[in-house]
DSSP file (Angstrom, degrees, kcal/mol; ACC not computed):
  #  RESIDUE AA STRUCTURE BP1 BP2  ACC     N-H-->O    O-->H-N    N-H-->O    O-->H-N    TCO  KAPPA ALPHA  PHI   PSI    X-CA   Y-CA   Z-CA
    1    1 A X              0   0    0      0, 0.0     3,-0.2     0, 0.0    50,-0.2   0.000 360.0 360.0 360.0 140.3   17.0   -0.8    4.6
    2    2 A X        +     0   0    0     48,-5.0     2,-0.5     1,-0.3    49,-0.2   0.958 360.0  25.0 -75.3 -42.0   19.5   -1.8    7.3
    3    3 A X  B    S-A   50   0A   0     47,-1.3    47,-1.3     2,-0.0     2,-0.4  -0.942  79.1-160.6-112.8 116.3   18.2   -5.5    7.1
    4    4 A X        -     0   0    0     -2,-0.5     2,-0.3    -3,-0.2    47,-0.0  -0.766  10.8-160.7-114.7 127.1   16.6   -6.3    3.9
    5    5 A X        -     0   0    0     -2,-0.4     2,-0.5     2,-0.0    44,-0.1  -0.878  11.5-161.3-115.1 143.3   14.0   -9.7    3.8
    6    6 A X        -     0   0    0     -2,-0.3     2,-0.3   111,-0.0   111,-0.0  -0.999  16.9-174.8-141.8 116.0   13.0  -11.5    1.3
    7    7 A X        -     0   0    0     -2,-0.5     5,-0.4     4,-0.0    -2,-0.0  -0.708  18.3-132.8-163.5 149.1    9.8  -13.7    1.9
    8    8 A X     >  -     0   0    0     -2,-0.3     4,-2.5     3,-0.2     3,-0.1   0.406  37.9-100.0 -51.8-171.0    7.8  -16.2    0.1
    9    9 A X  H  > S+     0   0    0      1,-0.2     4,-1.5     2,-0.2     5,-0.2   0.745 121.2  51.2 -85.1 -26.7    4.1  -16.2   -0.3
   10   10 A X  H  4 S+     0   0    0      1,-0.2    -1,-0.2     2,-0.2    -2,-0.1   0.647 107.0  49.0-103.0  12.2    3.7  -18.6    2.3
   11   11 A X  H  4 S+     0   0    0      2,-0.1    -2,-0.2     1,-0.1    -3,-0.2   0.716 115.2  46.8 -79.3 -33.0    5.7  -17.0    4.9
   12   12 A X  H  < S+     0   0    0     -4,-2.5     3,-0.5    -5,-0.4    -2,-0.2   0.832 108.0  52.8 -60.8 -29.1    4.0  -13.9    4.3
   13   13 A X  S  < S+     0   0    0     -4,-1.5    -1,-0.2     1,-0.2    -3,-0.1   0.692 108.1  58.8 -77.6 -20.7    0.3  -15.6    4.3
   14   14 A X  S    S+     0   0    0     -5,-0.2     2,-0.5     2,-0.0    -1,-0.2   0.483  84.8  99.6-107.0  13.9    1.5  -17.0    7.9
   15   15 A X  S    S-     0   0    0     -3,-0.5    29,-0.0     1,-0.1    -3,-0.0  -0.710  89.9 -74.0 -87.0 138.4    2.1  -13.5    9.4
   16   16 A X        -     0   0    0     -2,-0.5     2,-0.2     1,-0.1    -1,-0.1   0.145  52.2-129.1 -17.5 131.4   -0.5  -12.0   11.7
   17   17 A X        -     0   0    0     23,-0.1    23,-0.3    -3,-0.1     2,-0.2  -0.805  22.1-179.7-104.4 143.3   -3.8  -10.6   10.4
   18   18 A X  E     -B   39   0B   0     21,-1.8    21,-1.3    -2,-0.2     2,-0.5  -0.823  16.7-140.6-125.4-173.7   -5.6   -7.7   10.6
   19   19 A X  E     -B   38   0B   0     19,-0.2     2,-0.4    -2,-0.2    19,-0.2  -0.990   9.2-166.2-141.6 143.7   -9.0   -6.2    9.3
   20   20 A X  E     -B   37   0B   0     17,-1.7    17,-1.2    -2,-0.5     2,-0.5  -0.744   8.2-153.2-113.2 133.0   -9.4   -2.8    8.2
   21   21 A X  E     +B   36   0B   0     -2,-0.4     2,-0.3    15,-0.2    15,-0.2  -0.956  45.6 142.5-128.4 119.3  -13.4   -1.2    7.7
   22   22 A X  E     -B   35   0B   0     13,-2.9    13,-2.6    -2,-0.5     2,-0.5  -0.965  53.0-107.7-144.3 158.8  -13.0    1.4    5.3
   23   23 A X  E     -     0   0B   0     -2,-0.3    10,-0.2    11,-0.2     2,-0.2  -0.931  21.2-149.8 -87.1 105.4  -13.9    3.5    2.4
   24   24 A X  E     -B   32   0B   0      8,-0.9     8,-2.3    -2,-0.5     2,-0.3  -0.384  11.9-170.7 -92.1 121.7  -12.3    3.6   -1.0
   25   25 A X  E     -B   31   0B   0     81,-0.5    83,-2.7     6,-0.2     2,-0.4  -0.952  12.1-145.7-142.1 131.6  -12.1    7.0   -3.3
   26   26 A X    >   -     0   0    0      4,-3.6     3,-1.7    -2,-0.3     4,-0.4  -0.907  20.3-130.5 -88.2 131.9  -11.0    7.1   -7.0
   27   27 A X  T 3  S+     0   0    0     -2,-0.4    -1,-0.1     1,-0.3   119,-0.0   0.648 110.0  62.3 -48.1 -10.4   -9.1   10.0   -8.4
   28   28 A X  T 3  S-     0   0    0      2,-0.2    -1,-0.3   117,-0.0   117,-0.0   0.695 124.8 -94.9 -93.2  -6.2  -11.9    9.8  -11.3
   29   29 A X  S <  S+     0   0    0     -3,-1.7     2,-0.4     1,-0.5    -2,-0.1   0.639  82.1 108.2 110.3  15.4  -14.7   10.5   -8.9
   30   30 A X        -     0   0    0     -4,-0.4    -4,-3.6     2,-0.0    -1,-0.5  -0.950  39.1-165.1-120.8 166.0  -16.4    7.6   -7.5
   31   31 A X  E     -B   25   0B   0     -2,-0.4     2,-0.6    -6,-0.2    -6,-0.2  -0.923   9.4-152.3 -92.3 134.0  -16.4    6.1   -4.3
   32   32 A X  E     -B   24   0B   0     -8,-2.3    -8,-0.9    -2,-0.3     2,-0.7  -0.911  23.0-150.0-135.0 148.7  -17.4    2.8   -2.6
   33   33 A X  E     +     0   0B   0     -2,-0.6   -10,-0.2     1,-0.2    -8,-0.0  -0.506  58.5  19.5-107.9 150.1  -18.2    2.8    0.5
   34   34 A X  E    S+     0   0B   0     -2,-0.7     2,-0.3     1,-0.1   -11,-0.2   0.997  72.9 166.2  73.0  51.2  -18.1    0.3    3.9
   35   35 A X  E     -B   22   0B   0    -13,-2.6   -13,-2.9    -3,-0.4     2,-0.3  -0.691  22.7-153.0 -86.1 134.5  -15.2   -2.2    2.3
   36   36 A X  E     -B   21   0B   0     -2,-0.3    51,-2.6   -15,-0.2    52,-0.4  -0.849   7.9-164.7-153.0 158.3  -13.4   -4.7    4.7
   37   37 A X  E     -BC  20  86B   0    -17,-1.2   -17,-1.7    -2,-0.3     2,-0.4  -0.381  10.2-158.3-106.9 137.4  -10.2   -5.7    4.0
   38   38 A X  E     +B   19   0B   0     47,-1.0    46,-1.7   -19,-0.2     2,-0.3  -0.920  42.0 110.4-119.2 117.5   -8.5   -8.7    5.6
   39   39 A X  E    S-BC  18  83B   0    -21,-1.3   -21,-1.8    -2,-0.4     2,-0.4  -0.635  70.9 -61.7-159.1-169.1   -4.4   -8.6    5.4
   40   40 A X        -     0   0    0     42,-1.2     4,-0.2   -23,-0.3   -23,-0.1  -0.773  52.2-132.9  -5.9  29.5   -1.2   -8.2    6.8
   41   41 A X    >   -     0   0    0     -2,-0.4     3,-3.1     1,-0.2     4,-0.2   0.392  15.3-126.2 -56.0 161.6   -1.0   -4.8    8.3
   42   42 A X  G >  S+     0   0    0     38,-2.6     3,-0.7     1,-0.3     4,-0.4   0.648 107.2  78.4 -76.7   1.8    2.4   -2.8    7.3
   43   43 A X  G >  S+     0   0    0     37,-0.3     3,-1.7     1,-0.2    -1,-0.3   0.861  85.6  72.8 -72.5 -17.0    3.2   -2.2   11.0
   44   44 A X  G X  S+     0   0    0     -3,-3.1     3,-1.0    -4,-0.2     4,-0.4   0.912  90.0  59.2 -53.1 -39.3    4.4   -6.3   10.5
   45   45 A X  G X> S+     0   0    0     -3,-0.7     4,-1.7     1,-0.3     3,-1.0   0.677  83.3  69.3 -63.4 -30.8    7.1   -5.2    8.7
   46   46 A X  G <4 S+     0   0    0     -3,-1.7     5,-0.3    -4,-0.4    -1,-0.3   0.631 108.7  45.3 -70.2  -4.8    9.2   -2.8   11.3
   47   47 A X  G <4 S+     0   0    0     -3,-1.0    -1,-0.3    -4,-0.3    -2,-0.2   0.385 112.4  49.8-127.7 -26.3   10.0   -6.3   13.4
   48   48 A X  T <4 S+     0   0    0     -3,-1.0    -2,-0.2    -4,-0.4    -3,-0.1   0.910 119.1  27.5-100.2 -79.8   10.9   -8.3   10.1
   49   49 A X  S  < S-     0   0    0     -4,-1.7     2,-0.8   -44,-0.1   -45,-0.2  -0.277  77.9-110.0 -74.1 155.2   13.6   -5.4    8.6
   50   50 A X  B     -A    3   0A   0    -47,-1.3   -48,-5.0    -3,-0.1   -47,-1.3  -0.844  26.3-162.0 -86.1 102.9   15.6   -3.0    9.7
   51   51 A X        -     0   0    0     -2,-0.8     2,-0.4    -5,-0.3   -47,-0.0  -0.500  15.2-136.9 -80.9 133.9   14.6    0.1    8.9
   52   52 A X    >   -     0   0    0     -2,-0.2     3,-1.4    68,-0.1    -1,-0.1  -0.717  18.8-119.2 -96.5 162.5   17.1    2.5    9.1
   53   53 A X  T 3  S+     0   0    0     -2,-0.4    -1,-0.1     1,-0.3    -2,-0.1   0.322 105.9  63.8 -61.2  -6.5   16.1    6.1   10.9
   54   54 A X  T 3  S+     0   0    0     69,-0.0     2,-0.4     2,-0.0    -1,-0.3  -0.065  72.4 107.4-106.4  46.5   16.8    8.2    7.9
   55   55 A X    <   +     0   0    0     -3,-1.4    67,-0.3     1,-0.1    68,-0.1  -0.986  30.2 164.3-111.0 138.9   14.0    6.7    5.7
   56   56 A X        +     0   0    0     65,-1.0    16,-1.8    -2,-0.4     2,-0.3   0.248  61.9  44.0-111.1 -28.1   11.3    9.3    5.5
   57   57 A X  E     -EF  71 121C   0     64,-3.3    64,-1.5    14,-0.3     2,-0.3  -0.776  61.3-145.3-133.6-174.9    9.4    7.3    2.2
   58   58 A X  E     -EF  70 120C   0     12,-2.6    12,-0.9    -2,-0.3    67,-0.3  -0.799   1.7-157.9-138.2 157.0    8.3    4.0    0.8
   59   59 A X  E     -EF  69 119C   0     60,-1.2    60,-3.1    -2,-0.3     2,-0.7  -0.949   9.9-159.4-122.5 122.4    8.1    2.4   -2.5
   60   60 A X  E     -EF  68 118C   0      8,-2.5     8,-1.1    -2,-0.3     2,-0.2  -0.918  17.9-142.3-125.8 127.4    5.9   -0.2   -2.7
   61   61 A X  E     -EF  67 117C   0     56,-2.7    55,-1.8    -2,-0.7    56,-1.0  -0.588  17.5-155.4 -91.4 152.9    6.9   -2.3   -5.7
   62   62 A X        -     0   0    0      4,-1.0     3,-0.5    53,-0.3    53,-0.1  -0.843  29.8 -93.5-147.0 162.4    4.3   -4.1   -8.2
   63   63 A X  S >  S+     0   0    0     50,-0.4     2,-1.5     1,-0.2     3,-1.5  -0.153 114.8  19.0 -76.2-178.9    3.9   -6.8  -10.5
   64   64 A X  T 3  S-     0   0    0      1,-0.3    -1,-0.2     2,-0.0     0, 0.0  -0.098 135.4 -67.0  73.8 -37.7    4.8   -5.4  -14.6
   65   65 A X  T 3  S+     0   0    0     -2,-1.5    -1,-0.3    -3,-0.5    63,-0.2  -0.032  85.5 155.1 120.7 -20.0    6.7   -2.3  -12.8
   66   66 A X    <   +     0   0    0     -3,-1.5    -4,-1.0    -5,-0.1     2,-0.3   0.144  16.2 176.4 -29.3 151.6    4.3   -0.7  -11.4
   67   67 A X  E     -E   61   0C   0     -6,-0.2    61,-0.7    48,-0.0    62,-0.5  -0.994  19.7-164.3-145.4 158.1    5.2    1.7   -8.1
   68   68 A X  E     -E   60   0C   0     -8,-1.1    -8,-2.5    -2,-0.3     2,-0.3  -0.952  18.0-145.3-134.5 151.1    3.6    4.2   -5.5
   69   69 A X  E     +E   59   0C   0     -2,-0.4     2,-0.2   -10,-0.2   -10,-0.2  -0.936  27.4 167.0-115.0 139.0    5.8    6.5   -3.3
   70   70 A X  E     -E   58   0C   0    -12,-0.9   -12,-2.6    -2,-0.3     2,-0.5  -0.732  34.8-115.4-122.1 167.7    4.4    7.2    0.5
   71   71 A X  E  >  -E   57   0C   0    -14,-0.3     4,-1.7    -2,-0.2     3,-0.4  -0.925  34.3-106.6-115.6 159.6    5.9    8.6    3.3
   72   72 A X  H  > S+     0   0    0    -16,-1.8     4,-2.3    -2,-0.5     5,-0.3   0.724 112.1  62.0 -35.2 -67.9    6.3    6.5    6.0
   73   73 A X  H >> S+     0   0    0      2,-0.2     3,-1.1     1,-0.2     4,-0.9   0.855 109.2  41.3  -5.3 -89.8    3.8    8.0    8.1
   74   74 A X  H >4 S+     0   0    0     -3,-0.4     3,-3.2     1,-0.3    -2,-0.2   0.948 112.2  61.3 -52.4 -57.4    1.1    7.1    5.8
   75   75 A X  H 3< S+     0   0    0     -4,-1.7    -1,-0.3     1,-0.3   -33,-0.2   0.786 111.5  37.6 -16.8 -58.1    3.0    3.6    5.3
   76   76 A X  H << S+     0   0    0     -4,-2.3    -1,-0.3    -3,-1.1    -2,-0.2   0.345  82.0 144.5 -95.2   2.7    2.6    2.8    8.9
   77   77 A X    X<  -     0   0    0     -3,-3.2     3,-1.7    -4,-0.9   -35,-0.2  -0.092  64.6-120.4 -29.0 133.1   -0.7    4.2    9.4
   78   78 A X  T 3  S+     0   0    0      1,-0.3    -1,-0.2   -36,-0.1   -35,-0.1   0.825 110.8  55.3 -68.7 -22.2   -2.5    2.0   11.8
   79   79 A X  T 3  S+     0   0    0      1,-0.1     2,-0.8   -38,-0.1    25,-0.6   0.169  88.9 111.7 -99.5   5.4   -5.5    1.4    8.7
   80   80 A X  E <   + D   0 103B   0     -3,-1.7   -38,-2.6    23,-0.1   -37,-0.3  -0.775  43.6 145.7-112.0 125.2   -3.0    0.3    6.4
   81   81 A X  E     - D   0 102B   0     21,-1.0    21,-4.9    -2,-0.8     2,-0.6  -0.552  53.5-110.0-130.3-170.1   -2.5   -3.0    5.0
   82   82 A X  E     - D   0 101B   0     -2,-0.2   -42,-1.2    19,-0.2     2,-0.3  -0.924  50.1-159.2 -95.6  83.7   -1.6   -5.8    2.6
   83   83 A X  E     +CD  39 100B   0     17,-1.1    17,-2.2    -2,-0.6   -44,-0.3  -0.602  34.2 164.0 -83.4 150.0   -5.0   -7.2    1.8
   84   84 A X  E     +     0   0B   0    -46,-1.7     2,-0.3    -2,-0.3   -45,-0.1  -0.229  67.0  53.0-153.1  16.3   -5.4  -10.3    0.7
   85   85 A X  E     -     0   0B   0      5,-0.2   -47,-1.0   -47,-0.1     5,-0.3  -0.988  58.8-161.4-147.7 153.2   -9.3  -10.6    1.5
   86   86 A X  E    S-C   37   0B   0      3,-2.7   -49,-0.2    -2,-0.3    -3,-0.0  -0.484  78.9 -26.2-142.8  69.5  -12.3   -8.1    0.3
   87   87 A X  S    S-     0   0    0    -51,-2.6   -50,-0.2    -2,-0.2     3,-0.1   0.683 130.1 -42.6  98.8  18.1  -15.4   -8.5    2.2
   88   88 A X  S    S+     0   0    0    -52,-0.4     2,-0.3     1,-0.4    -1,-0.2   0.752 120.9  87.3  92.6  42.8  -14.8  -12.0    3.1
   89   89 A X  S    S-     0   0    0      3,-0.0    -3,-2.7     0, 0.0     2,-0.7  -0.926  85.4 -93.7-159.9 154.3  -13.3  -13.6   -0.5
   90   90 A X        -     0   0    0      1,-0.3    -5,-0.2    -5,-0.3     7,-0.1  -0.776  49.5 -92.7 -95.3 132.0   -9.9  -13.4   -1.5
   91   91 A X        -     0   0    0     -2,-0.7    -1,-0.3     1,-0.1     2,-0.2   0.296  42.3-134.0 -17.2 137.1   -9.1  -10.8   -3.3
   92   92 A X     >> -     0   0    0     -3,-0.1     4,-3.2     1,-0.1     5,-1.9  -0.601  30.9-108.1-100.3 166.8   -9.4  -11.9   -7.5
   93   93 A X  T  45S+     0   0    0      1,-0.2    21,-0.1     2,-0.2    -1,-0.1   0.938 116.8  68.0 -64.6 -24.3   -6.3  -10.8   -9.7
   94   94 A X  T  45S+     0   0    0      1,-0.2    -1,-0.2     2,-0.1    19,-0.1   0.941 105.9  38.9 -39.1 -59.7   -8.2   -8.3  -11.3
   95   95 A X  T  45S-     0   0    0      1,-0.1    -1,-0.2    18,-0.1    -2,-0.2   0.487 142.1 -72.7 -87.2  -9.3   -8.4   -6.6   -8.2
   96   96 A X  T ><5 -     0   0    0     -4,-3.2     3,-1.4    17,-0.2    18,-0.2   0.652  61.7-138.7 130.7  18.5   -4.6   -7.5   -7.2
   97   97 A X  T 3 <S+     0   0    0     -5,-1.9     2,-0.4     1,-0.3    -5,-0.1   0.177  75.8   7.4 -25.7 143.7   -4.0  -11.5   -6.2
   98   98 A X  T 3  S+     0   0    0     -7,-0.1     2,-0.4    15,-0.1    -1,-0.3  -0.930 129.4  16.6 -54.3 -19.1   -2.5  -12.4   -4.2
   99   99 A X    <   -     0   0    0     -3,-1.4    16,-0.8    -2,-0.4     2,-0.4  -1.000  61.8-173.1-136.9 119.6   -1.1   -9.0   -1.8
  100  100 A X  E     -D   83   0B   0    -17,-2.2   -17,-1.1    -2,-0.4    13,-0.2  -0.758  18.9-129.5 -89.2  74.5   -2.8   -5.8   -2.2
  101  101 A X  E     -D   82   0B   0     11,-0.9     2,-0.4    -2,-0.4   -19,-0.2  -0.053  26.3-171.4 -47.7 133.3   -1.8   -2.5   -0.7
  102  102 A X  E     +D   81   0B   0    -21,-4.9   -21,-1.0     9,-0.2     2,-1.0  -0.756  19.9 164.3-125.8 101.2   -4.3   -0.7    1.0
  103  103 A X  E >   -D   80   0B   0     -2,-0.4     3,-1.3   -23,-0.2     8,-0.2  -0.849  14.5-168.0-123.7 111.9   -4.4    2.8    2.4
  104  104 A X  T 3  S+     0   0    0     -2,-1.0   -81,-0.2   -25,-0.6    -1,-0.2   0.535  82.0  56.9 -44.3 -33.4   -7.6    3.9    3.2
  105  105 A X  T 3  S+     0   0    0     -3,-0.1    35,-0.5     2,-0.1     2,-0.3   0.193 103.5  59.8-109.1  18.0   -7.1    7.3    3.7
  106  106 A X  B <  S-G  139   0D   0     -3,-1.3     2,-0.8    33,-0.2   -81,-0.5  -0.672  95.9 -71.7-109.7 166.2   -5.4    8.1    0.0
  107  107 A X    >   -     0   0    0     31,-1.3     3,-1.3    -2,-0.3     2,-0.7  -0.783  45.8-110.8 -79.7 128.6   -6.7    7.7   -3.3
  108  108 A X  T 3  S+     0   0    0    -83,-2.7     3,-0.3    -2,-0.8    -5,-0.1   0.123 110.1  77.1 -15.0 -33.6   -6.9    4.7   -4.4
  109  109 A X  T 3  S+     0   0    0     -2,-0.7    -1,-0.4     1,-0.3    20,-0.2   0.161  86.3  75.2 -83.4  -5.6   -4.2    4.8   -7.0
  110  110 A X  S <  S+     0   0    0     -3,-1.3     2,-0.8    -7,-0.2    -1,-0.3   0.755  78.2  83.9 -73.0 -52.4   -2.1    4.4   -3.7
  111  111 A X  S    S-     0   0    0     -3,-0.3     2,-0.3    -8,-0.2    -9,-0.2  -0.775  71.5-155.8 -73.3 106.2   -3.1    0.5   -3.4
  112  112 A X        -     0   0    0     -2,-0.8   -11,-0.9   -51,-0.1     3,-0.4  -0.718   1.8-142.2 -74.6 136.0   -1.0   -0.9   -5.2
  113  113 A X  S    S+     0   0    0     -2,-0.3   -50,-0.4     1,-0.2   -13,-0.2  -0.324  79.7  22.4-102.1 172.4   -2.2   -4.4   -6.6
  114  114 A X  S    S-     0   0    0    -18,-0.2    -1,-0.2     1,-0.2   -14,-0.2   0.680  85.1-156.2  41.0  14.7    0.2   -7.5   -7.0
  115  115 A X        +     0   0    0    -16,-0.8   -53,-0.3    -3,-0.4    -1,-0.2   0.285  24.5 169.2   4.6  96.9    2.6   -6.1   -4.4
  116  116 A X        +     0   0    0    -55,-1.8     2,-0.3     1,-0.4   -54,-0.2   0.684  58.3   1.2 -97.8 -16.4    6.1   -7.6   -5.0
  117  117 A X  E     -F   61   0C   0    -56,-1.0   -56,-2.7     2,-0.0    -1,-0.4  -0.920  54.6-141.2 177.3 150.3    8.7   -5.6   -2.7
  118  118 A X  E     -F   60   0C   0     -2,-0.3     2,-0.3   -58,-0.2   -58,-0.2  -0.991  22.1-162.2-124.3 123.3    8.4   -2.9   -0.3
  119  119 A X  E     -F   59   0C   0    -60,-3.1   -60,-1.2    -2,-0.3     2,-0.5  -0.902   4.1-156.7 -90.6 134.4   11.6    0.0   -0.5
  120  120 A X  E     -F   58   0C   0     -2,-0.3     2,-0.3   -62,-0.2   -62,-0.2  -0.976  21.6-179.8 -97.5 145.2   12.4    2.4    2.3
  121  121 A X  E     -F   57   0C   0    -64,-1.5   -64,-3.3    -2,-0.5   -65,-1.0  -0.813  37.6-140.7-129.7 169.9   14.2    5.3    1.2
  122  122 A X  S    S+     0   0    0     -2,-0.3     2,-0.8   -67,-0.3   -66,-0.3   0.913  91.6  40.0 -92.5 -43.4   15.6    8.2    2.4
  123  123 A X  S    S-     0   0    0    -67,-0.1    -1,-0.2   -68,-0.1   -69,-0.0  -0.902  93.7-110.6 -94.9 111.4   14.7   10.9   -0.4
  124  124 A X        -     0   0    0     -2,-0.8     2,-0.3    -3,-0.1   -65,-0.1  -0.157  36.1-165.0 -26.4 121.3   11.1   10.5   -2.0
  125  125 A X        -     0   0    0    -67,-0.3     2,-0.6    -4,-0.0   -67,-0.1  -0.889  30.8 -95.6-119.9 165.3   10.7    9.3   -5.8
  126  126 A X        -     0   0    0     -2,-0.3     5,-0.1   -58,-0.1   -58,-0.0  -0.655  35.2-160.6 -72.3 107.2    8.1    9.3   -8.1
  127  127 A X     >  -     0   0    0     -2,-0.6     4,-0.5   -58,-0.1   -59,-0.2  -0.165  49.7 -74.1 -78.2-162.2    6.0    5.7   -8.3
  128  128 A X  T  4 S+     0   0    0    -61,-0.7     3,-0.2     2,-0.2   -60,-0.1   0.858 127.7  40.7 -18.5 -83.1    3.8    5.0  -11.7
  129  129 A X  T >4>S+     0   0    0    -62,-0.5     3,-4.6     1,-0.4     5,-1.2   0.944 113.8  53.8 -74.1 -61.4    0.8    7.4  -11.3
  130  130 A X  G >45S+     0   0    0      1,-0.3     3,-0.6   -63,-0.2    -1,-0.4   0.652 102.5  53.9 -70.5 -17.0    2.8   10.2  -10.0
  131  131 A X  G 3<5S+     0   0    0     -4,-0.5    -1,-0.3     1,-0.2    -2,-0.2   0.434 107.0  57.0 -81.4 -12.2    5.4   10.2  -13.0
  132  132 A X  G < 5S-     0   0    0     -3,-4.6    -1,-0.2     0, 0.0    -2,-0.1  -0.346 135.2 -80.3-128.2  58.5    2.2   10.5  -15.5
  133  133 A X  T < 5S+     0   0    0     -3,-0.6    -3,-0.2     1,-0.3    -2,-0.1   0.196  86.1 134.1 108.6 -14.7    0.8   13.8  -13.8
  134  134 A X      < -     0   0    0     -5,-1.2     2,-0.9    12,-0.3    -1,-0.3  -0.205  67.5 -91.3 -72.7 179.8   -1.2   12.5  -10.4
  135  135 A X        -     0   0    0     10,-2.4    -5,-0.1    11,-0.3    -1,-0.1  -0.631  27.0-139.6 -86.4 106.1   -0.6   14.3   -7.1
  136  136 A X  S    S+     0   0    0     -2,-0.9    -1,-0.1    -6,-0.2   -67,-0.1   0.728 102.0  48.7 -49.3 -10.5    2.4   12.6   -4.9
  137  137 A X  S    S-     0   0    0    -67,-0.0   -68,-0.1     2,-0.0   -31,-0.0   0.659  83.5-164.8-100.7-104.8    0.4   13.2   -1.8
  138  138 A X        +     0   0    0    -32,-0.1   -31,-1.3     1,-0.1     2,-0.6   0.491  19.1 164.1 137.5  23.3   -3.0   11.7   -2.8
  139  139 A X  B >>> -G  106   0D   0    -33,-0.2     3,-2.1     1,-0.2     4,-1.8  -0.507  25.9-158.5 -94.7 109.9   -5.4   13.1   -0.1
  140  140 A X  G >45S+     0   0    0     -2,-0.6     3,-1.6   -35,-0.5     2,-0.3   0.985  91.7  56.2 -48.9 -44.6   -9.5   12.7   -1.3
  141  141 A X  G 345S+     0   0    0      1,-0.3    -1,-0.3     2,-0.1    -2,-0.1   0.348 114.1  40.7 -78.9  25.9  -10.8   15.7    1.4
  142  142 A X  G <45S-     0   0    0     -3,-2.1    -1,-0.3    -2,-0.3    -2,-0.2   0.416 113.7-117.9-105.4 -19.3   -8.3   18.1   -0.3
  143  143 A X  T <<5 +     0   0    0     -4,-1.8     2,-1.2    -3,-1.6    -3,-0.2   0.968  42.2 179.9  91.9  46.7   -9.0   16.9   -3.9
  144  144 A X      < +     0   0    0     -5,-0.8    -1,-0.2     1,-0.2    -9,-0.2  -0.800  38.0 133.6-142.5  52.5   -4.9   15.7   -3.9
  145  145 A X        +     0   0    0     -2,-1.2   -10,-2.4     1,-0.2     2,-0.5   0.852  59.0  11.5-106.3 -69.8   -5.9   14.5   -7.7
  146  146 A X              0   0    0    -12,-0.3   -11,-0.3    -3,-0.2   -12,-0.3  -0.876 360.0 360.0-135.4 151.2   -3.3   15.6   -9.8
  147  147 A X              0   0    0     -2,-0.5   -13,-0.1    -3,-0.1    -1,-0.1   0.174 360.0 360.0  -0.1 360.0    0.4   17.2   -9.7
């Protein structure tokens, strides 16, 4: 990152909102369908950092350690956000209180819950799930389950 930001929960909460209507696919085989999500979308971010032009992936950092690797592309997808709402209720912690990643068009194991830090990087790494045998891409209508 050229310009790297660091901000609290209630600078983040007071950035622009959007809502995503989507459908949610597990790598174990269920689905639920007609979710919307109220958040933050990541396109907020390109205006808050500097991203420099030879990052090609993301790391989207989590509470305990957790991580997911994207590439940017999917990162900036117009359907992807920081949810912080589910169907009109704020998100519970189970499900990833307070900041949630959400990308709609991945498997699930791509929303990341508790969201702490976003990286861009130039070379692609391995988050969590992809280091114990899932698929780095993640795509449901190819079956993108594991490595």
């Amino acid at each position: 990152m050229e310009r790297p930001r660091e901000l609290s929960l209630e600078e983040f909460m007071a950035l622009p909102r959007v809502s995503v209507f989507s459908d949610i696919h597990c790598v174990t085989g269920w689905s639920r369908l007609d979710n919307l999500w109220e958040g933050v979308g990541t396109s907020q971010l390109k205006g808050l950092v500097g991203i420099l032009p030879e990052a090609r992936f993301v790391m989207v950092h989590a509470e305990g350690g957790f991580t997911t690797n994207l590439p940017v592309d999917d990162f900036f997808a117009e359907d992807v956000l920081f949810a912080v709402k589910h169907n009109g209720e704020t998100i519970s912690r189970e499900h990833g209180y307070p900041v949630r990643l959400v990308v709609p068009r991945l498997y699930f194991w791509k929303s990341a819950k508790w969201v702490t830090g976003v990286e861009f990087m130039r070379e692609d790494k391995r988050g969590f799930w992809e280091s114990h045998g899932y698929h780095e891409h993640g795509d449901p209508w190819t079956e993108e389950r594991y490595g």
